[in-house]
matplotlib code that plots the C-alpha trace (Angstrom):
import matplotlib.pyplot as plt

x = [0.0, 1.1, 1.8, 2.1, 5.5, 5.0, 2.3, 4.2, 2.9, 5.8, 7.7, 7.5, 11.0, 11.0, 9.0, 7.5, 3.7, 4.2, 5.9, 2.8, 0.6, 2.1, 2.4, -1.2, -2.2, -0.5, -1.9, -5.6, -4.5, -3.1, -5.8, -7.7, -5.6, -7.1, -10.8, -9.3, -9.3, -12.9, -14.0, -13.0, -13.7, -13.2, -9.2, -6.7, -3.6, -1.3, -3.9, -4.4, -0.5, 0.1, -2.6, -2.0, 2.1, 1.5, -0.7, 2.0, 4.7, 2.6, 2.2, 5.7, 7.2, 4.8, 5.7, 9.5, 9.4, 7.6, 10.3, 13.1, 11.0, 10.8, 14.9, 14.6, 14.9, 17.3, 18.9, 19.4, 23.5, 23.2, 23.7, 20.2, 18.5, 19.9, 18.5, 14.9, 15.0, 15.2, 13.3, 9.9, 10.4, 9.6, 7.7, 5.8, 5.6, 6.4, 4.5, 1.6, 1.1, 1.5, -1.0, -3.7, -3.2, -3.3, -6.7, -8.4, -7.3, -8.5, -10.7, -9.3, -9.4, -7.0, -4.5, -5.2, -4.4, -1.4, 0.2, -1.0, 2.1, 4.2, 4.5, 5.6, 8.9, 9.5, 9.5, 11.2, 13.9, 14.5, 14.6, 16.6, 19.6, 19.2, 15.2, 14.5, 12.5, 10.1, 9.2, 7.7, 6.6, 2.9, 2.6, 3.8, 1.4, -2.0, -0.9, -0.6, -3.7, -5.6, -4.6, -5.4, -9.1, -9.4, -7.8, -10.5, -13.4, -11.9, -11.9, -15.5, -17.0, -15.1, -16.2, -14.6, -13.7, -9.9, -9.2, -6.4, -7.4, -7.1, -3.5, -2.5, -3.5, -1.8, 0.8, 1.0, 0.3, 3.2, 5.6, 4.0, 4.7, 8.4, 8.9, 7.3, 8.9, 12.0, 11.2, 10.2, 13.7, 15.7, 14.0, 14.2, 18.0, 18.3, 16.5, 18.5, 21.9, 20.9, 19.5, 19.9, 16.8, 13.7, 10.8, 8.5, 12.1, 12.5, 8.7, 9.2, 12.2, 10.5, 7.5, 9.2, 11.2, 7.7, 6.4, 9.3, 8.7, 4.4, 5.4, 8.3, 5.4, 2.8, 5.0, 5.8, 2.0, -0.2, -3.1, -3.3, -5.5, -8.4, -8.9, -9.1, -11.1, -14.0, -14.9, -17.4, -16.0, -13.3, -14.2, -14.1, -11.0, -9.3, -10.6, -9.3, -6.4, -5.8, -7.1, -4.7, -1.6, -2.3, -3.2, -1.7, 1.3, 2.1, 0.5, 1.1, 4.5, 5.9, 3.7, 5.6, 9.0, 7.5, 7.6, 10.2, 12.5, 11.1, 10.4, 12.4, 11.8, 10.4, 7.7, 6.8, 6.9, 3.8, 2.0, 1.6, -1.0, -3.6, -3.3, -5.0, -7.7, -8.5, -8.6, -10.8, -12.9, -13.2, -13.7, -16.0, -18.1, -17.8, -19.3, -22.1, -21.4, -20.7, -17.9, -18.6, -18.1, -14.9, -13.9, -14.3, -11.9, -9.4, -9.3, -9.7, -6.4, -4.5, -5.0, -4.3, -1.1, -0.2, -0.8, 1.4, 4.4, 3.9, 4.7, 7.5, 9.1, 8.5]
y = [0.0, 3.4, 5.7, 9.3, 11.0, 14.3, 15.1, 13.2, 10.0, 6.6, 5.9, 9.4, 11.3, 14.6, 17.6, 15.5, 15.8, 19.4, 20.0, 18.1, 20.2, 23.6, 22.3, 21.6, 25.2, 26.7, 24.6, 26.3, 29.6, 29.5, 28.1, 31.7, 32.8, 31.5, 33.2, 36.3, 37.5, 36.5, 38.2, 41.5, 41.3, 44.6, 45.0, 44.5, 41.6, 44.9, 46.8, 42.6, 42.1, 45.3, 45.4, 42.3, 42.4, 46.0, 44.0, 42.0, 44.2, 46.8, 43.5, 42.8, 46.3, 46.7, 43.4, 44.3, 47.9, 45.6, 43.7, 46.3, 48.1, 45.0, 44.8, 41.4, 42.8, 40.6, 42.7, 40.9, 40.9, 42.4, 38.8, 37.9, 41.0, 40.4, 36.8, 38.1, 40.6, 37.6, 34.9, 37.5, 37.9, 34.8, 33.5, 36.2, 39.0, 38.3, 34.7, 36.0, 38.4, 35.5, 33.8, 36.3, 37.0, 33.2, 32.9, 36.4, 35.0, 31.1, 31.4, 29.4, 25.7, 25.7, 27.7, 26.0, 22.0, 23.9, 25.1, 22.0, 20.2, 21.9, 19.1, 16.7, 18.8, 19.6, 15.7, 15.0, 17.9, 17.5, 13.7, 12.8, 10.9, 7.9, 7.8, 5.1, 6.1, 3.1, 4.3, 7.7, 6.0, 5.4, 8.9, 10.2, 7.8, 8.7, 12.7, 12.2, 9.9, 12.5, 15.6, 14.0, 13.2, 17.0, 18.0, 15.5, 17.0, 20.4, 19.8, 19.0, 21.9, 23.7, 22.0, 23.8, 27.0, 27.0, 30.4, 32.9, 33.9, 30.6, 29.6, 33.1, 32.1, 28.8, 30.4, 32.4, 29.5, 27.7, 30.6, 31.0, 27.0, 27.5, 30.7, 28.7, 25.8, 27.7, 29.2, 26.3, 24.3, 27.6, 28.5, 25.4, 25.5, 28.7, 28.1, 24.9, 27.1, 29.6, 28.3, 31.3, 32.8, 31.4, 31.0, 34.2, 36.6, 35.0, 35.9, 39.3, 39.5, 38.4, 40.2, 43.5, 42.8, 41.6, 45.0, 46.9, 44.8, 45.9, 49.7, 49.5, 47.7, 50.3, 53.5, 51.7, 50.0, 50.5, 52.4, 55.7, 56.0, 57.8, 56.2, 52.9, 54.2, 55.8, 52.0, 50.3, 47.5, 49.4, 48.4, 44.1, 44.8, 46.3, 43.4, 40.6, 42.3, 42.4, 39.0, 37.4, 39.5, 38.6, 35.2, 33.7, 35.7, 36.4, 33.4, 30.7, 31.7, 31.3, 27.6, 26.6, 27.9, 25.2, 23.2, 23.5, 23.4, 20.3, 17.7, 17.0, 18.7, 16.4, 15.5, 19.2, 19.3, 16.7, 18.5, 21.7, 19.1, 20.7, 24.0, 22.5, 20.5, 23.5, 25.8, 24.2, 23.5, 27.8, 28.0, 25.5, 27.0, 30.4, 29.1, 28.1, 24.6, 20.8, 19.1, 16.5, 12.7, 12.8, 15.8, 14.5, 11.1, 13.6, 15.1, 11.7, 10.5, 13.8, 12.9, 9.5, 10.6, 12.9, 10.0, 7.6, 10.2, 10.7, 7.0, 6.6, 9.6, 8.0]
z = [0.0, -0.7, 1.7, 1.8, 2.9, 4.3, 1.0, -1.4, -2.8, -1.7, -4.9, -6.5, -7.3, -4.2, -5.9, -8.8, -7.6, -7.3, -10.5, -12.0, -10.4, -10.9, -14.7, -15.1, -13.1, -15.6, -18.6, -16.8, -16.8, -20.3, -21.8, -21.1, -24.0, -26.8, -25.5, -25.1, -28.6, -29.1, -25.7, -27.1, -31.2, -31.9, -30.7, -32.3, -32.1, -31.0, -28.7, -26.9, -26.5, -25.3, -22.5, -21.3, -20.8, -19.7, -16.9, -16.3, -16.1, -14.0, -11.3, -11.9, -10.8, -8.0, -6.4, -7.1, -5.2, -2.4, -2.0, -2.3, 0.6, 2.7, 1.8, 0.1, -3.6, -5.7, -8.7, -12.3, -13.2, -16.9, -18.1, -16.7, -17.5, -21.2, -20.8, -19.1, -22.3, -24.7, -23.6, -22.8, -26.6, -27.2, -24.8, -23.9, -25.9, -29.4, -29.4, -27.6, -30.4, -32.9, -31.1, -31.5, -35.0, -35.5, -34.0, -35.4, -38.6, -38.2, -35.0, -32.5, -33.1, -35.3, -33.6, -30.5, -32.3, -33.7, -30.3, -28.9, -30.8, -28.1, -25.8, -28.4, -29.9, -26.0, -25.2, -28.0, -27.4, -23.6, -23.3, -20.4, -21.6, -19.4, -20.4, -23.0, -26.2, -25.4, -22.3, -24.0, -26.6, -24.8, -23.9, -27.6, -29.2, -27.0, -27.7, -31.4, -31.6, -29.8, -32.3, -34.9, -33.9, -33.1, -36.3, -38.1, -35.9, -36.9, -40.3, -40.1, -38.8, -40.6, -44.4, -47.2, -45.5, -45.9, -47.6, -47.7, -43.4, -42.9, -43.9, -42.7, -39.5, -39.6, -40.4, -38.0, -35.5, -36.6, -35.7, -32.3, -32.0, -32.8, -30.3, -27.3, -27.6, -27.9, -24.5, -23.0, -23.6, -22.9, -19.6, -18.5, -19.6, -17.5, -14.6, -14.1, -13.9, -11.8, -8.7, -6.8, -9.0, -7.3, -9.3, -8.7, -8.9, -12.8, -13.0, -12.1, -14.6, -17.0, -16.3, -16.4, -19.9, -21.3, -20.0, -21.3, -25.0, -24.6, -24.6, -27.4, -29.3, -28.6, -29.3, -32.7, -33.9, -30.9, -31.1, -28.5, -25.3, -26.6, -29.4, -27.5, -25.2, -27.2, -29.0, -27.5, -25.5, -23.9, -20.3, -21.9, -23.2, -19.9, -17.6, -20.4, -20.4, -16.6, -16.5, -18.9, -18.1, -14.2, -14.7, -18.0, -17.7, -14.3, -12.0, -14.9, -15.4, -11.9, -12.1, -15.1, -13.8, -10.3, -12.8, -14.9, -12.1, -10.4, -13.7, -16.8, -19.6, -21.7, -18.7, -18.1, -22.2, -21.9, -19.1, -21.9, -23.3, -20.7, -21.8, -25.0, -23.1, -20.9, -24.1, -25.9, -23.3, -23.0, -26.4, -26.4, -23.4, -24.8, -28.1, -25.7, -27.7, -26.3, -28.1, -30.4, -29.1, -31.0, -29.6, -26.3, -27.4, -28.4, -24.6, -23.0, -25.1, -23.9, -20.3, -20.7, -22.6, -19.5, -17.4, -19.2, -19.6, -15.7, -15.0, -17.8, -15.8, -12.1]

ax = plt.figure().add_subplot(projection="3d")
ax.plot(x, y, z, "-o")
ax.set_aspect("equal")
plt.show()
């Protein structure tokens, strides 16, 4: 019989059941991304990624200057503010905006399936060395199996509709793919040689870069205050943005560095999977529409894929 060891299951590697957690928490919060551009319509891809790193940013200083007040502030070298500067380019910043031009392009489905092909080029990236291809192998398979019954449900809602928006917006997906999964391997990379960073510092590092990258992007394509504010919506598109810079940027960021630090990169790779179960579910209740039975095979398959990388990791 298993027992527990002060919260952690007998058998597990120390810090693996949080690092699963933390990964999935952040899979929930990222998943409000791919609602957010169809919460506020009339906005565009700029005016989203601006607001919602400003958000971030804005949290970012504030809990900074709390911290230099309380006299536990812990300055960046200019080697890690360099590396904060890089890495919110493309994981926050410049794949966010990707993202959204993705989906106001294709909707979201599409961009959604596409991102969701993280977790496999992470797994199959960040592989531990002493981890046999066969013992992934279960997890890869379920993950494939389920994308391609939501690409096949996908395509069937969608009939014939594959103009030039469409493979614009793929397009655009597949970039956003290849910056996050960038990110994900080279934070991991970082956070695993510099363990005097905790988790929420590198947050705020990041948070402030991304916030630094939102203004640089606004004085350049952004659209000014008042005109923003005089379109009908205005007050949607401040709270989405709050919400999503707080929570899919700030909160979800210091999960996935939990994570990151505490699981292998291939395993946290496999754990993006929920971000893709939890955003179509949004969509899907935003839509006010049930997913097809296939639809709901394809989500099955994910978790069952997230469980079978968990035990070839154990």
């Amino acid at each position: 019989m298993n027992v527990a060891v002060l919260g952690r299951p007998s058998g597990w590697p120390p810090g693996m059941v949080t690092g699963i957690l933390a990964g999935v928490g952040a899979g929930a919060f990222w998943g409000t991304t791919f609602v957010a551009p169809l919460i506020a319509p009339g906005f565009s891809s700029i005016d989203l990624t601006v607001g919602r790193y400003l958000s971030c940013g804005l949290l970012s200083v504030v809990l900074l200057l709390w911290a230099a007040a309380r006299g536990d502030a812990q300055r960046p070298t200019l080697a890690q503010a360099g590396a904060a500067l890089w890495l919110s380019l493309l994981g926050y910043t410049g794949y966010y905006l990707l993202l959204v031009l993705a989906i106001q392009a294709a909707g979201a489905a599409l961009p959604v399936l596409i991102i969701g092909t993280i977790p496999l080029w992470i797994m199959l990236l960040g592989k531990p060395s002493g981890l046999r291809w066969r013992s992934l192998a279960p997890g890869l398979l379920l993950t494939v199996a389920g994308m391609l019954l939501m690409m096949q449900a996908t395509a069937q809602e969608r009939g014939e509709g594959s103009g030039t928006d469409l493979w614009l917006g793929i397009f655009y997906a597949v970039l956003a793919m290849l910056s996050w999964t960038a990110f994900g391997l080279l934070n991991a990379r970082w956070l695993t040689r510099h363990p005097e960073v905790n988790s929420t510092v590198w947050a705020n590092w990041l948070g402030v870069a991304a916030g630094a990258g939102a203004l640089l992007i606004w004085a350049v394509a952004g659209t000014d205050l008042s005109t923003l504010a005089s379109r009908p919506g205005f007050g949607t598109f401040v709270a989405v943005c709050v919400v999503t810079g707080i929570g899919a940027a700030w909160v979800a960021s210091v999960l996935w560095n939990m994570a990151s630090r505490r699981l292998s990169a291939s395993l946290a790779g496999q754990l993006i999977v929920s971000e893709t179960v939890f955003g179509l579910l949004y969509s899907f209740a935003w839509d006010g529409a049930w997913p097809v039975p296939v639809q709901w095979a394809a989500c099955l398959l994910f978790v069952l894929g997230i469980l079978a990388s968990i035990k070839a990791h154990r």
